[in-house]
Jmol script that loads the backbone (N, CA, C; Angstrom):
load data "model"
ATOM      1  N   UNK A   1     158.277 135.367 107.089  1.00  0.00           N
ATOM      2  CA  UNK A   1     157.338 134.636 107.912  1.00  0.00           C
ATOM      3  C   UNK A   1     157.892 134.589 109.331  1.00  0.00           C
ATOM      4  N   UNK A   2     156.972 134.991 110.209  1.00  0.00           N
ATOM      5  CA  UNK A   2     157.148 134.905 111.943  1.00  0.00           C
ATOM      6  C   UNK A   2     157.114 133.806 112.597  1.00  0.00           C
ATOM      7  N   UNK A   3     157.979 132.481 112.518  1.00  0.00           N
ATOM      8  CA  UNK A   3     157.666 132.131 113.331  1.00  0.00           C
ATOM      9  C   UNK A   3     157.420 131.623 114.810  1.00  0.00           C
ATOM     10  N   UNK A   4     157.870 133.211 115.400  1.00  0.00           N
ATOM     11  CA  UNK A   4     157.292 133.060 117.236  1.00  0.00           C
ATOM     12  C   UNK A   4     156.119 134.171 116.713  1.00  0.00           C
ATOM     13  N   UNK A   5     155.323 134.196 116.036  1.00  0.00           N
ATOM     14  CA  UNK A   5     154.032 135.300 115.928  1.00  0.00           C
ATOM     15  C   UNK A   5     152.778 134.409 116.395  1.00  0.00           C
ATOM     16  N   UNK A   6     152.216 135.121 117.687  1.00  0.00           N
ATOM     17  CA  UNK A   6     151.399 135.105 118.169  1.00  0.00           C
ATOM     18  C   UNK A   6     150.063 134.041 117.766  1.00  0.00           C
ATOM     19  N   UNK A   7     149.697 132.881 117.602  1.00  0.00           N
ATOM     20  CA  UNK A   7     148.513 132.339 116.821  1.00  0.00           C
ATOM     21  C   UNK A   7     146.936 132.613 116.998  1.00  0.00           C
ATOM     22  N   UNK A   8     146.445 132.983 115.722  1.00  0.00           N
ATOM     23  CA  UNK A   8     145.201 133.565 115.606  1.00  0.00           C
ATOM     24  C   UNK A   8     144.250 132.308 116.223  1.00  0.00           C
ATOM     25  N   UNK A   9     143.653 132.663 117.291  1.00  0.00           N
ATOM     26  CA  UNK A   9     142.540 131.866 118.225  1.00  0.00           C
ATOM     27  C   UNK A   9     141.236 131.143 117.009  1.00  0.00           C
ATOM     28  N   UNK A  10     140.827 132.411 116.519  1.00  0.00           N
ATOM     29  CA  UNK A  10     139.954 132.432 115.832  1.00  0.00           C
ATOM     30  C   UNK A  10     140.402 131.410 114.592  1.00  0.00           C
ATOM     31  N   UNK A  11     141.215 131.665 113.581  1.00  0.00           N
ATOM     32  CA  UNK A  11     141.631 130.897 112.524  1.00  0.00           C
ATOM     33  C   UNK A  11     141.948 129.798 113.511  1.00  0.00           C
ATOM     34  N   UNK A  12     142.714 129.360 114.359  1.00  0.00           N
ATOM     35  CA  UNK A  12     142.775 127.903 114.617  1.00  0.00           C
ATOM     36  C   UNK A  12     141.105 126.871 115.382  1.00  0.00           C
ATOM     37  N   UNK A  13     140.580 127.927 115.999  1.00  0.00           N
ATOM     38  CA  UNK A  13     138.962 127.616 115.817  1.00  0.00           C
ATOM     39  C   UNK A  13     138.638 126.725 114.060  1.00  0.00           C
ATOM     40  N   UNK A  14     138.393 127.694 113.488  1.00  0.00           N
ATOM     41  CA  UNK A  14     137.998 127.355 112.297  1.00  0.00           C
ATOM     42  C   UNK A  14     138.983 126.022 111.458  1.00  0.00           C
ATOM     43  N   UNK A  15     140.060 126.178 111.333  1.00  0.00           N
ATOM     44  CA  UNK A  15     140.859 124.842 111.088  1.00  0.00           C
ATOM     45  C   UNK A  15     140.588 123.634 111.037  1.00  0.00           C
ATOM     46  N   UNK A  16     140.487 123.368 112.846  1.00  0.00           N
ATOM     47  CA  UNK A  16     139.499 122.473 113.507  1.00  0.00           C
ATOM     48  C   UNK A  16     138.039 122.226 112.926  1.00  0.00           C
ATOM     49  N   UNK A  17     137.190 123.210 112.703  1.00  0.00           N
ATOM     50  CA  UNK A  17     136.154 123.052 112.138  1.00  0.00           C
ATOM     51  C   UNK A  17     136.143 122.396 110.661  1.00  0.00           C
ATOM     52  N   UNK A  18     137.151 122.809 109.862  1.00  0.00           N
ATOM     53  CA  UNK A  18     136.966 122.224 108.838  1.00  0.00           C
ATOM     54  C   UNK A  18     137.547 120.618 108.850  1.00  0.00           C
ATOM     55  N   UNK A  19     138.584 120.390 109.646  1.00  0.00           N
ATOM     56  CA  UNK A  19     139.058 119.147 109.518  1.00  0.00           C
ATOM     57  C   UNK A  19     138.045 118.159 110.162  1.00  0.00           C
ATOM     58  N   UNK A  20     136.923 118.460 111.118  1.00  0.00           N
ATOM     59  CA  UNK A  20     136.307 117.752 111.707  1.00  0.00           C
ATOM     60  C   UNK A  20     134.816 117.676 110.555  1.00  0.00           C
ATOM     61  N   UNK A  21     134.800 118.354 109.639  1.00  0.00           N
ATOM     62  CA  UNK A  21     133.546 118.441 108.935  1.00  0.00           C
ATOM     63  C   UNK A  21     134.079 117.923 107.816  1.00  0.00           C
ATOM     64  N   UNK A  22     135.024 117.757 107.601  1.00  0.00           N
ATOM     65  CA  UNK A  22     135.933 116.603 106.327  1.00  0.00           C
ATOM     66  C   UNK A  22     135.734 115.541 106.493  1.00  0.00           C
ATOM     67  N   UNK A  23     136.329 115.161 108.256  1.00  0.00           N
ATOM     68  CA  UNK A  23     135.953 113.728 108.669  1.00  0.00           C
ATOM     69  C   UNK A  23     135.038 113.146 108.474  1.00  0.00           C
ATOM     70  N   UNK A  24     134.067 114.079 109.161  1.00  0.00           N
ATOM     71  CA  UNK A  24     132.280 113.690 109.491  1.00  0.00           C
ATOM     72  C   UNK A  24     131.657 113.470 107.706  1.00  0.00           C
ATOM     73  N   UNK A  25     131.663 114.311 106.614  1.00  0.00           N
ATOM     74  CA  UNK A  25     131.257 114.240 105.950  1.00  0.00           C
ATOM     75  C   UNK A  25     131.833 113.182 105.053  1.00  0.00           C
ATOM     76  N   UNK A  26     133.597 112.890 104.941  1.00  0.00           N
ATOM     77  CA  UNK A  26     134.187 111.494 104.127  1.00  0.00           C
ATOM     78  C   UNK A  26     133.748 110.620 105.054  1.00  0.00           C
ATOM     79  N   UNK A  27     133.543 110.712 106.251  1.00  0.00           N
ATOM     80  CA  UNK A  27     133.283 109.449 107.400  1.00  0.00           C
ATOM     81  C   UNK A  27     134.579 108.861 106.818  1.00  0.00           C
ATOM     82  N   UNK A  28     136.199 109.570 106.994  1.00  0.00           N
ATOM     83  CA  UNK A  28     136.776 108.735 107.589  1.00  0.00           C
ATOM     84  C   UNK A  28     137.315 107.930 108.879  1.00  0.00           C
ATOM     85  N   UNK A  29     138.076 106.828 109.020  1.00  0.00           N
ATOM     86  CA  UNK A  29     138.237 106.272 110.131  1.00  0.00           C
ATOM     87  C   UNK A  29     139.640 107.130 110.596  1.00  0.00           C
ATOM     88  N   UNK A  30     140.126 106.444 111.773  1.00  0.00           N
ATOM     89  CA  UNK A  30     141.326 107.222 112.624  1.00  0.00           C
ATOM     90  C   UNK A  30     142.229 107.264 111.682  1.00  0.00           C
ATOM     91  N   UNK A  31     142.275 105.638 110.571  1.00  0.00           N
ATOM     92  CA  UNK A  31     143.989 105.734 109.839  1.00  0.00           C
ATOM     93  C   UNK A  31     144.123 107.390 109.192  1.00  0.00           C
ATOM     94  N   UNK A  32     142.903 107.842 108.559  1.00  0.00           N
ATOM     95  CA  UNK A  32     142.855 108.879 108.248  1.00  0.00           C
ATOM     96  C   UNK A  32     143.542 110.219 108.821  1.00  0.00           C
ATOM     97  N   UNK A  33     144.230 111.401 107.962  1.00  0.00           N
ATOM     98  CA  UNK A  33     144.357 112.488 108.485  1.00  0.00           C
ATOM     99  C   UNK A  33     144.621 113.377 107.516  1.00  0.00           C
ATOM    100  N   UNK A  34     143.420 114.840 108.544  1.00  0.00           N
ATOM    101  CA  UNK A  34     142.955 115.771 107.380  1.00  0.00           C
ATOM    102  C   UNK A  34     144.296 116.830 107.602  1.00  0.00           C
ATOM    103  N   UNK A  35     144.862 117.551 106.570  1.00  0.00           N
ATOM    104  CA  UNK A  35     145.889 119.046 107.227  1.00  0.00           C
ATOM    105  C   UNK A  35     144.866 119.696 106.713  1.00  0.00           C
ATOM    106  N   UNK A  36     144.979 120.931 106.944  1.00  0.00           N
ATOM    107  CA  UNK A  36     144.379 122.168 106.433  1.00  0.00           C
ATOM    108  C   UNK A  36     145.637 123.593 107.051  1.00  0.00           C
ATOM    109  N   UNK A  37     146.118 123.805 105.680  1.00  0.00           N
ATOM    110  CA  UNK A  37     147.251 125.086 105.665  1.00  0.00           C
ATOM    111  C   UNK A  37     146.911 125.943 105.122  1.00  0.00           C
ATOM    112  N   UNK A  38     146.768 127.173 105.370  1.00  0.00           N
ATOM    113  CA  UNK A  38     147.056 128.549 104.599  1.00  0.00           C
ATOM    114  C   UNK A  38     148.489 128.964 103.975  1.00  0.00           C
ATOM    115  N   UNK A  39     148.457 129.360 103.065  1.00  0.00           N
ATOM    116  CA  UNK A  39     149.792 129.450 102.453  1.00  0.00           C
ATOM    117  C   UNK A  39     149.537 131.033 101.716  1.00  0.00           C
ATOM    118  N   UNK A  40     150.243 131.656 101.460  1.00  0.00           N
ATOM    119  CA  UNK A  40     150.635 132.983 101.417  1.00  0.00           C
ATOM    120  C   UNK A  40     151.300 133.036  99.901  1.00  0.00           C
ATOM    121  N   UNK A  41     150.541 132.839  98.483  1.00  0.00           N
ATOM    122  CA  UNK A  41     150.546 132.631  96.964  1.00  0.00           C
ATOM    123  C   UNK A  41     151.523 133.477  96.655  1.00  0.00           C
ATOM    124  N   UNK A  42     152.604 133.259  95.942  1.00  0.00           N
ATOM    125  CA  UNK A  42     153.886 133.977  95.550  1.00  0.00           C
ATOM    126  C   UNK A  42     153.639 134.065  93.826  1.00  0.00           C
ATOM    127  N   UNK A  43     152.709 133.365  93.204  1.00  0.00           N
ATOM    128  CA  UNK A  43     152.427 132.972  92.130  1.00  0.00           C
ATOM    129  C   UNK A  43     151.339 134.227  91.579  1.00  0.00           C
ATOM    130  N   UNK A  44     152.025 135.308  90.567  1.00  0.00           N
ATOM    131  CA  UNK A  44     151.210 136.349  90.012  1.00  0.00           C
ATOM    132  C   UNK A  44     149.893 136.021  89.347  1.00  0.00           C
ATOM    133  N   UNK A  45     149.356 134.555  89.379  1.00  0.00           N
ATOM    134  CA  UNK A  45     148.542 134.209  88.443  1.00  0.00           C
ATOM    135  C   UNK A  45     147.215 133.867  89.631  1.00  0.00           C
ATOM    136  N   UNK A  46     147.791 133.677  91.306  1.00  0.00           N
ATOM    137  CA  UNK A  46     146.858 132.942  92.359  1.00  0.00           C
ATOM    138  C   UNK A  46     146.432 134.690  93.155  1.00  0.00           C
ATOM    139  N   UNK A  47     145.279 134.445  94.025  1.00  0.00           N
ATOM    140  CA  UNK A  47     145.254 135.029  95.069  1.00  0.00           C
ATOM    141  C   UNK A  47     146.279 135.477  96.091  1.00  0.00           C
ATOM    142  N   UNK A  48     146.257 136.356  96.919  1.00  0.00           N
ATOM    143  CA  UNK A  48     147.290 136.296  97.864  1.00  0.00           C
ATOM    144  C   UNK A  48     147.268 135.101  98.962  1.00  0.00           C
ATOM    145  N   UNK A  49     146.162 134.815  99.082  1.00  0.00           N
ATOM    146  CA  UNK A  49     146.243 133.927 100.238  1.00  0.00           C
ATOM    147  C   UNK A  49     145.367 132.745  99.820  1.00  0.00           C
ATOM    148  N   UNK A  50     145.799 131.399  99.735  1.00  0.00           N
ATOM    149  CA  UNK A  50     145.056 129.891  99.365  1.00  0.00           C
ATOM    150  C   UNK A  50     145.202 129.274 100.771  1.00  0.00           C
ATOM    151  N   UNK A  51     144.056 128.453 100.593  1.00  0.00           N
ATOM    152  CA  UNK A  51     144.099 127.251 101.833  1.00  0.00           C
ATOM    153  C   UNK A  51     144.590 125.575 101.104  1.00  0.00           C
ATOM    154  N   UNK A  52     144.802 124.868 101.232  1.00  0.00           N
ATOM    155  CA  UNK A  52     145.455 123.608 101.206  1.00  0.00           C
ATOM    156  C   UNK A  52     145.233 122.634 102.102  1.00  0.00           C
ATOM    157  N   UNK A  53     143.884 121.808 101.926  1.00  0.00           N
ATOM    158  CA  UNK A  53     143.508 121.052 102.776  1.00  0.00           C
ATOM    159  C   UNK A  53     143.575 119.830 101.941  1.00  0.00           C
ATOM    160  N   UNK A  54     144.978 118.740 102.476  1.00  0.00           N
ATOM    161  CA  UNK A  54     145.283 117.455 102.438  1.00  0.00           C
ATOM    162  C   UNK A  54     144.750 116.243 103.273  1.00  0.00           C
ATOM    163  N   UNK A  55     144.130 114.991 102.586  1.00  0.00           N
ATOM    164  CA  UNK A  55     144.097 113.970 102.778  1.00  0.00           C
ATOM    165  C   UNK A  55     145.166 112.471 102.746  1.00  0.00           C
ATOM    166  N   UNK A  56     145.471 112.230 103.545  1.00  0.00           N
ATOM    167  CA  UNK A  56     146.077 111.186 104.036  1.00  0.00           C
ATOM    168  C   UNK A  56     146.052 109.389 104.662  1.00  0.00           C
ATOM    169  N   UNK A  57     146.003 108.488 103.601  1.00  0.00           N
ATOM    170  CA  UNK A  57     145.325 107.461 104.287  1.00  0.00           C
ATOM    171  C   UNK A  57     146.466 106.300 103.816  1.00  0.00           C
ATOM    172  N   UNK A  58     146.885 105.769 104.979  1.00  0.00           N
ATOM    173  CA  UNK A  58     147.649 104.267 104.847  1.00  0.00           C
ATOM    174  C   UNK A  58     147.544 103.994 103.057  1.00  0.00           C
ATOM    175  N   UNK A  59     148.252 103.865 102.640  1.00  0.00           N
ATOM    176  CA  UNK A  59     148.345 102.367 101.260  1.00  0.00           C
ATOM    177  C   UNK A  59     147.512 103.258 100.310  1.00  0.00           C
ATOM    178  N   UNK A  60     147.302 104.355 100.181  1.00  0.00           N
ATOM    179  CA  UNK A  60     146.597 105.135  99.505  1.00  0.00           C
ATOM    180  C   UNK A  60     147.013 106.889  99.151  1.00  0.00           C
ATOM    181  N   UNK A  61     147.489 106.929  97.624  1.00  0.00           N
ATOM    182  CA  UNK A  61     148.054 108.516  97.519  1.00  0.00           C
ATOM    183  C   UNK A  61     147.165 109.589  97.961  1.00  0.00           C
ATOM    184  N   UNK A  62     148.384 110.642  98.189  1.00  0.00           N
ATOM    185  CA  UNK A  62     147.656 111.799  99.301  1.00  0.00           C
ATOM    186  C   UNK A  62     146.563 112.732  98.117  1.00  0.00           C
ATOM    187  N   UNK A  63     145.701 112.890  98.924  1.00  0.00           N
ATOM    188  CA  UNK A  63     144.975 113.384  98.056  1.00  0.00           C
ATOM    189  C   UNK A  63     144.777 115.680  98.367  1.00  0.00           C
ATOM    190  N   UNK A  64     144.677 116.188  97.727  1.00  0.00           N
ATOM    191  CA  UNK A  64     145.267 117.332  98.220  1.00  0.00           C
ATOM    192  C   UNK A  64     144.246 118.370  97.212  1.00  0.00           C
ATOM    193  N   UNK A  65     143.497 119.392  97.776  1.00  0.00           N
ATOM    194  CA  UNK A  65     142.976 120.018  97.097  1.00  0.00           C
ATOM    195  C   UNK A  65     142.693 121.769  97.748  1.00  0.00           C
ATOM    196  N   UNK A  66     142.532 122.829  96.955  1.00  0.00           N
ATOM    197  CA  UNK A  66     143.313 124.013  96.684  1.00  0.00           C
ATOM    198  C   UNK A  66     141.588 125.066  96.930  1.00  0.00           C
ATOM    199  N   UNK A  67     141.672 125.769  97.402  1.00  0.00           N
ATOM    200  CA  UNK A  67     140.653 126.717  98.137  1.00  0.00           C
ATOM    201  C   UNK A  67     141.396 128.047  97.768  1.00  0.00           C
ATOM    202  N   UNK A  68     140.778 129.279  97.029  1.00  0.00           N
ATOM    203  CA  UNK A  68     141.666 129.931  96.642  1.00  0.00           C
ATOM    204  C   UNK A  68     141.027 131.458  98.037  1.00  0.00           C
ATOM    205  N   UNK A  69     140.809 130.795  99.080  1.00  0.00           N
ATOM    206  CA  UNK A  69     140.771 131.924  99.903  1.00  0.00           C
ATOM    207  C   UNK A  69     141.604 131.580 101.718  1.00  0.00           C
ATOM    208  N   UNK A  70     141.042 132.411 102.161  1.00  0.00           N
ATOM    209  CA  UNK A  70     141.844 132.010 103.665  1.00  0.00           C
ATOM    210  C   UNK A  70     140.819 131.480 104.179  1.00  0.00           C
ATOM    211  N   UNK A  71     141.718 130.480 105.420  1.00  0.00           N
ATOM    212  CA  UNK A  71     140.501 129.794 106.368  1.00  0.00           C
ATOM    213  C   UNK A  71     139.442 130.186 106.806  1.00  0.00           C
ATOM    214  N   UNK A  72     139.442 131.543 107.264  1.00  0.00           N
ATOM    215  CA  UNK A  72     138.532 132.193 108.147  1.00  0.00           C
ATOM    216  C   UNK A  72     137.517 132.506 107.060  1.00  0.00           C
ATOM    217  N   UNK A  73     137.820 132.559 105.595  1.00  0.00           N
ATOM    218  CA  UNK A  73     136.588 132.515 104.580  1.00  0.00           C
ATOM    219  C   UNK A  73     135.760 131.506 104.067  1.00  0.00           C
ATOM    220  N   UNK A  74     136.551 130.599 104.216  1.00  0.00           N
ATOM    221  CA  UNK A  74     135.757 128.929 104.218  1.00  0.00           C
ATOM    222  C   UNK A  74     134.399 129.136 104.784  1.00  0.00           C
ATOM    223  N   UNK A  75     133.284 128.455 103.498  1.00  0.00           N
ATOM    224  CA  UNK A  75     132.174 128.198 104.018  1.00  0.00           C
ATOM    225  C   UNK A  75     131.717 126.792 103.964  1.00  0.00           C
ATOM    226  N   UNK A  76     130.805 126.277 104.930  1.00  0.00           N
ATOM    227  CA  UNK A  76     130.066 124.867 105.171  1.00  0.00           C
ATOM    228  C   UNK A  76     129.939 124.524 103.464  1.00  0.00           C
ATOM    229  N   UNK A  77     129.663 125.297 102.317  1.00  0.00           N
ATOM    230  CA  UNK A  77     129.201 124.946 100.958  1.00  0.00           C
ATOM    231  C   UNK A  77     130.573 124.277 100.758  1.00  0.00           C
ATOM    232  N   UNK A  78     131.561 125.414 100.860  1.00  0.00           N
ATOM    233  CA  UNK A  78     133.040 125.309 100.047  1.00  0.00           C
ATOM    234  C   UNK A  78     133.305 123.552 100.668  1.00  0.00           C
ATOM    235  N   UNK A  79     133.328 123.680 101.739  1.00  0.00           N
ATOM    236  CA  UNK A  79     133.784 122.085 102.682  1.00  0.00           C
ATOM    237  C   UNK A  79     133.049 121.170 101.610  1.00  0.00           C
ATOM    238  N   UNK A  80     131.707 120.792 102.052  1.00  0.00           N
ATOM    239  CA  UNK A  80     130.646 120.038 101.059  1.00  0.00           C
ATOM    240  C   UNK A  80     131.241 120.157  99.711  1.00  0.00           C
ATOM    241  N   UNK A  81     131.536 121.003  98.857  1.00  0.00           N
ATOM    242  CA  UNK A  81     132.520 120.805  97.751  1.00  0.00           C
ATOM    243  C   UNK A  81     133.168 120.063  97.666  1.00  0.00           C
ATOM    244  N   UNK A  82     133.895 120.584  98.039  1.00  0.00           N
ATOM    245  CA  UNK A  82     135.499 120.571  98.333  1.00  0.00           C
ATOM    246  C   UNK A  82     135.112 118.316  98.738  1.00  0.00           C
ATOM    247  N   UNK A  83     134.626 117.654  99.628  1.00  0.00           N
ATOM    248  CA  UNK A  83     134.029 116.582  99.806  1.00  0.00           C
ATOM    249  C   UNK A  83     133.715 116.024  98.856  1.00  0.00           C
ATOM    250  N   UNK A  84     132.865 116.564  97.897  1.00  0.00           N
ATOM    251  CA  UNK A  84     131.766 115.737  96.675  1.00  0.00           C
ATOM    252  C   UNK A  84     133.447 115.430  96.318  1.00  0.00           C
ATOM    253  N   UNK A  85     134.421 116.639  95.619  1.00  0.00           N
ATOM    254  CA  UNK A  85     135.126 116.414  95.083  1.00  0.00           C
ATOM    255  C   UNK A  85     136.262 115.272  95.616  1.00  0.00           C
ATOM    256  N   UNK A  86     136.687 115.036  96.108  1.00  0.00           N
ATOM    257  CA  UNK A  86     137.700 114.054  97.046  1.00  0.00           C
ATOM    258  C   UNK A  86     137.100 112.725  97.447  1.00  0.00           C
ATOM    259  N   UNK A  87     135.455 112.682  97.460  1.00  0.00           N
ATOM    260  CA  UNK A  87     134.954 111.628  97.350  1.00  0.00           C
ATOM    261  C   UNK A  87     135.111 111.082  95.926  1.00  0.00           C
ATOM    262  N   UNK A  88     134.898 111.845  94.946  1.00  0.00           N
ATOM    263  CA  UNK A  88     134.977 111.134  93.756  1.00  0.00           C
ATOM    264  C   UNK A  88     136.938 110.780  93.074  1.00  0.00           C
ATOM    265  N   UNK A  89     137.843 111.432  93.616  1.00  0.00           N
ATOM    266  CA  UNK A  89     139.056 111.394  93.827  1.00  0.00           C
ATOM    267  C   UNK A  89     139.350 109.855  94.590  1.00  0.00           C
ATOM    268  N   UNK A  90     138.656 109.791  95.359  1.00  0.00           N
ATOM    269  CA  UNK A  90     138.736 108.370  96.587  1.00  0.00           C
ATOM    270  C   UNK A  90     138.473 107.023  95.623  1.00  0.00           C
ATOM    271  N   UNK A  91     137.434 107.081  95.093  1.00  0.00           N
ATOM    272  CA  UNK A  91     136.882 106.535  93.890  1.00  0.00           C
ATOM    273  C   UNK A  91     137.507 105.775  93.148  1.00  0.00           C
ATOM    274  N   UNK A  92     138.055 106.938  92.762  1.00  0.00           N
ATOM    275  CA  UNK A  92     138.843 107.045  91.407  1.00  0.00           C
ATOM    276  C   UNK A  92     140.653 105.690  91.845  1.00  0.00           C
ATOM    277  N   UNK A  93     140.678 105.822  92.991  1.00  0.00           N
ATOM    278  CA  UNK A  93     141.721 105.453  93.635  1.00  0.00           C
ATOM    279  C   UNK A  93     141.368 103.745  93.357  1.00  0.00           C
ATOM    280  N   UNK A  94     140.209 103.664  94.082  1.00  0.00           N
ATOM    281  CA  UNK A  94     140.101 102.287  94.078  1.00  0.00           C
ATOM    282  C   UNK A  94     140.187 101.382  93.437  1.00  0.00           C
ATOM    283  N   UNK A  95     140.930 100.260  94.464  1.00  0.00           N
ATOM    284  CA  UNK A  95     141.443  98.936  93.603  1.00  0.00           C
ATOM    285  C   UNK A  95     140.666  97.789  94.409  1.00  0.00           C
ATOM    286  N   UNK A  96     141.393  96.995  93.810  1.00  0.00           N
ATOM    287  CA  UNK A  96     140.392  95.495  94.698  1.00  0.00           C
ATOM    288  C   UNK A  96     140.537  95.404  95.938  1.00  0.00           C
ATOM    289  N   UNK A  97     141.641  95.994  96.352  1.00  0.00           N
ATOM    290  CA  UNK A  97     142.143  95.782  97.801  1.00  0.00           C
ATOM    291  C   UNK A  97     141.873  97.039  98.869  1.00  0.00           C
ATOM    292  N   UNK A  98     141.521  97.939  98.507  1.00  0.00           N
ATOM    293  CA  UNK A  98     141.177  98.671  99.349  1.00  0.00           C
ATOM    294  C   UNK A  98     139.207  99.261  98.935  1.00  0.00           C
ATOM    295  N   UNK A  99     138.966  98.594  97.850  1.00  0.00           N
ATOM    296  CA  UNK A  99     137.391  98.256  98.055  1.00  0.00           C
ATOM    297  C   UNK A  99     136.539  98.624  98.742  1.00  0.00           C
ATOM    298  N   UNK A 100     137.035  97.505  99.785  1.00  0.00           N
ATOM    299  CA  UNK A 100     135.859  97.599 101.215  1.00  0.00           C
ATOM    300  C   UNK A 100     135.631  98.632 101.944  1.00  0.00           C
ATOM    301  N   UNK A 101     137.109  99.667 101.993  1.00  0.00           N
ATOM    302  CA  UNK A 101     137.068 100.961 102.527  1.00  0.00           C
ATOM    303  C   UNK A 101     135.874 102.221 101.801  1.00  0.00           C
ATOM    304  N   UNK A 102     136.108 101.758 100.495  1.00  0.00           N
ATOM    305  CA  UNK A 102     135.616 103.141  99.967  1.00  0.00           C
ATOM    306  C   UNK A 102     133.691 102.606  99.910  1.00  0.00           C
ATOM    307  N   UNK A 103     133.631 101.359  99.809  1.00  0.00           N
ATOM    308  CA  UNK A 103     131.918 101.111  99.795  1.00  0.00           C
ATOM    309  C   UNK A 103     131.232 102.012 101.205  1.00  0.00           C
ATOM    310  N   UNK A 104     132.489 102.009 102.289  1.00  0.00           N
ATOM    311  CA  UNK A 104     131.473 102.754 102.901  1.00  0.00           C
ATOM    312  C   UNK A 104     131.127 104.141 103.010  1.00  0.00           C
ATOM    313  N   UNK A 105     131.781 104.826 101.527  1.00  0.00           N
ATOM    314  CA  UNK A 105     131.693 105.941 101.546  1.00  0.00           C
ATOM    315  C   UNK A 105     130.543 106.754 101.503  1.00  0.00           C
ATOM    316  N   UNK A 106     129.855 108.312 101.888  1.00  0.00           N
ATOM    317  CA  UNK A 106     128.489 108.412 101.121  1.00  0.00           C
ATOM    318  C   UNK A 106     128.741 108.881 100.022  1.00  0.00           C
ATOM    319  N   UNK A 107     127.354 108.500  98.975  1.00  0.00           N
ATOM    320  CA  UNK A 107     127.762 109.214  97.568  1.00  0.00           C
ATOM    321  C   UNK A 107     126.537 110.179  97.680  1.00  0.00           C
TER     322      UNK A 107
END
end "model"
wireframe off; spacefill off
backbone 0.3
color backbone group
């Protein structure tokens, strides 16, 4: 792995796009934060190339889910997925005390 190699304009375009259509669609607040990594599968059983887009929120385990293509293949569906799923993950989390957060989720 290079890392002084040149960064793809385009893939970091798209990055952005997905982390901002994570936001918009969990409607989370600032405590929130989305990663979105490409990782390069060493595993004979995966693709060569997975994406890894993690969720992150105060007082609440990271929530982390697996795209078995590269960023630049990500579609608006896969995101919306990829959402239904982590919304119901969010869910699943909830306790009495962090409640109020997830009512304002959409279902």
């Amino acid at each position: 792995m290079n890392l002084f190699a040149k960064k793809n304009p385009e893939k970091m375009q798209q990055t952005q796009v997905i982390k901002r259509r994570v936001i918009e669609l969990l409607e989370l607040n600032d405590d929130a934060t989305v990663m979105v990594t490409e990782l390069n599968c060493q595993d004979e059983d995966c693709p060569e190339v997975e994406t890894v887009i993690a969720l992150f929120r105060p007082g609440v385990a990271e929530i982390k889910s697996t795209l078995h293509s590269s960023i630049e293949e990500i579609s608006e569906e896969d995101i919306q997925n990829l959402c239904q799923s982590v919304r119901a993950k969010v869910l699943a989390q909830t306790t009495p005390t962090n409640l109020e957060e997830v009512n304002d989720l959409p279902l």
